[in-house]
ZAPA-480964 format. One line per 2 residues: number of its first residue (from 1); their letters; for each residue x, y, z of C-alpha. Coordinates in pm, 1 decimal. Example, Ala and Ser with C-alpha at 12.3 -4.5 7.8 and 13.67 -1.06 7.14 Angstrom:
<recs>
1 = AS = 1230.0/-450.0/780.0  1367.0/-106.0/714.0 $
</recs>
This chain:
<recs>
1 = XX = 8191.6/10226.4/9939.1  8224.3/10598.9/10075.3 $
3 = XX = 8619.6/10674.5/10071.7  8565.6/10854.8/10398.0 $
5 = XX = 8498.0/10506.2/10494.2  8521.9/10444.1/10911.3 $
7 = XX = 8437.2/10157.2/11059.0  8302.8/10141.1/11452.5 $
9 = XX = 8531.4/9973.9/11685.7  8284.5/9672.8/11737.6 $
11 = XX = 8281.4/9653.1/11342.4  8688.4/9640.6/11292.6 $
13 = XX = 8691.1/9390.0/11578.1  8475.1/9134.1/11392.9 $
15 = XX = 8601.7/9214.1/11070.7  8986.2/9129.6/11240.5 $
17 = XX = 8787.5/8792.9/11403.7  8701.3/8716.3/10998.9 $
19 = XX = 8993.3/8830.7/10883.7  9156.1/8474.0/10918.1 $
21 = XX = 8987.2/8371.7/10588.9  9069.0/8660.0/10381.8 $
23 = XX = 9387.9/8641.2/10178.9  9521.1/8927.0/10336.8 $
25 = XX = 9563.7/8778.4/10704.3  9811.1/8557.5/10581.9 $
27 = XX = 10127.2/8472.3/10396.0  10339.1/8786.0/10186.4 $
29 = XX = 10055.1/9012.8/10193.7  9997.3/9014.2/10574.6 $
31 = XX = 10383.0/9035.7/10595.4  10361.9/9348.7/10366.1 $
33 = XX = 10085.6/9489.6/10553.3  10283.7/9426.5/10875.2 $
35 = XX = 10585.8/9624.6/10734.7  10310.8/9911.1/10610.2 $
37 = XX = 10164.9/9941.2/10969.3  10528.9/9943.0/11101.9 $
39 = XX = 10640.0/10218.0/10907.1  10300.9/10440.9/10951.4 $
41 = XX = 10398.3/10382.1/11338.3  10757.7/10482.0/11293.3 $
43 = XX = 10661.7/10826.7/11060.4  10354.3/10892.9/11315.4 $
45 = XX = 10621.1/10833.9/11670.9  10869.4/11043.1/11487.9 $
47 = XX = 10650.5/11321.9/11428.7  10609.1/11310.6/11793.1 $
49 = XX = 10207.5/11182.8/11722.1  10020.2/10983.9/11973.2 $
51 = XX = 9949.2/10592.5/11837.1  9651.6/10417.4/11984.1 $
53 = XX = 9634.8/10149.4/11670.3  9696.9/9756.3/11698.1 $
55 = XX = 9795.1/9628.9/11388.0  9457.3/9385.4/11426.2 $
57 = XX = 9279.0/9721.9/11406.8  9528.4/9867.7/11133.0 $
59 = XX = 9402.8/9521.1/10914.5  9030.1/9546.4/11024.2 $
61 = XX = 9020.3/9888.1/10924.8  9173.1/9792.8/10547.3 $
63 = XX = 8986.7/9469.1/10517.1  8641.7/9665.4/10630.0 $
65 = XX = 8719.6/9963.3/10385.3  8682.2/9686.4/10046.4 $
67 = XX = 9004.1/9960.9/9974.4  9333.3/9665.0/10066.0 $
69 = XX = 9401.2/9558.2/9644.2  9426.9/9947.9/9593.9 $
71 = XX = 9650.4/10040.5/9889.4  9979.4/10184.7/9746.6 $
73 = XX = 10185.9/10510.9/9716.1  10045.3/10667.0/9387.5 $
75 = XX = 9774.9/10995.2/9400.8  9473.6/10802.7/9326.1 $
77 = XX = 9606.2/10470.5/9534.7  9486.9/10463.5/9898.6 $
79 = XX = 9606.4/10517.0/10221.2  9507.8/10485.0/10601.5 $
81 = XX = 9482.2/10877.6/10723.9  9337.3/11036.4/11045.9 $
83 = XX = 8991.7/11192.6/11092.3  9109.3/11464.6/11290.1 $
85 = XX = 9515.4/11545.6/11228.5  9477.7/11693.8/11576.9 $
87 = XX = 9358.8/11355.9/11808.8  9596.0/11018.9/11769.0 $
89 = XX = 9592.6/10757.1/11505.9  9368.8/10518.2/11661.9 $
91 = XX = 9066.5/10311.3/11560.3  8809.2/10572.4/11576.0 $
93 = XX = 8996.8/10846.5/11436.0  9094.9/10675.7/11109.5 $
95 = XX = 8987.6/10651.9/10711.9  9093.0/10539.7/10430.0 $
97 = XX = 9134.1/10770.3/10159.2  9305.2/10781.4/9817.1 $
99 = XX = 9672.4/11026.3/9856.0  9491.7/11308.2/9631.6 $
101 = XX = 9263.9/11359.1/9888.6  9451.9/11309.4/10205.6 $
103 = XX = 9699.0/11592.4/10045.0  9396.6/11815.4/9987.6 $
105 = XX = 9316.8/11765.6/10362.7  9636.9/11838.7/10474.0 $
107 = XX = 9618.1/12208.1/10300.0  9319.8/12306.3/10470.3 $
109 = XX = 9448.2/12181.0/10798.4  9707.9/12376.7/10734.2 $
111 = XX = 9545.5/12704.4/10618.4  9300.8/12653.0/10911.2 $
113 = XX = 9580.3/12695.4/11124.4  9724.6/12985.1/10973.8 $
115 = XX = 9442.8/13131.3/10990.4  9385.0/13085.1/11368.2 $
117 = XX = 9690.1/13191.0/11393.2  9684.4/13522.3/11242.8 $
119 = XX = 9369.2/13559.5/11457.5  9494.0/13537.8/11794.3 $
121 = XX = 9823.7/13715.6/11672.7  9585.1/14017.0/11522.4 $
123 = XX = 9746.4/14000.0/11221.0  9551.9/13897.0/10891.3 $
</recs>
């Protein structure tokens, strides 16, 4: 599967509806993912970021991605990461991508804005 991997809203609905069968939705690994979600929330709230996502739609999104066994903090393990760093984490403005990548992103977002920056300042 594509790691720019979205999934509709209708889809992460009925994947969270069939998640009750998957290993994930229950026991230590939900409880891990639980923790996960809670501490995306916390960083995104405390970077003053909007945070439209349910954790139903936070497991949906994983479970639909076929991405959950590699989620973790290394550069080539995956992570849940907005579309658009400028709209709110919610269920149709996320991905999951591996860290290298979601780094990479985060440059050109940045350099983007530098550049618009130095635009409407007049500077180059």
């Amino acid at each position: 599967m594509d790691e720019r991997f979205t999934a509709p809203a209708a889809a992460m609905a009925a994947d969270a509806d069939a998640a009750g069968g998957s290993p994930a939705a229950d026991g230590a690994d939900r409880g891990a993912l639980r923790a996960a979600f809670e501490r995306l929330r916390a960083r995104a709230l405390r970077m003053d970021e909007a945070f439209g996502l349910s954790f139903e739609q936070y497991l949906a999104v994983w479970l639909a991605s076929g991405r959950l066994s590699q989620r973790g903090a290394g550069a080539d393990d995956h992570c849940l990461a907005r579309i658009d760093a400028d709209r709110p984490f919610g269920p149709d403005n996320v991905r999951v991508i591996t860290h290298r990548q979601l780094r990479t992103d985060n440059q050109r977002h940045v350099q983007l804005r530098r550049a618009l920056r130095c635009q409407a300042d007049g500077t180059d």
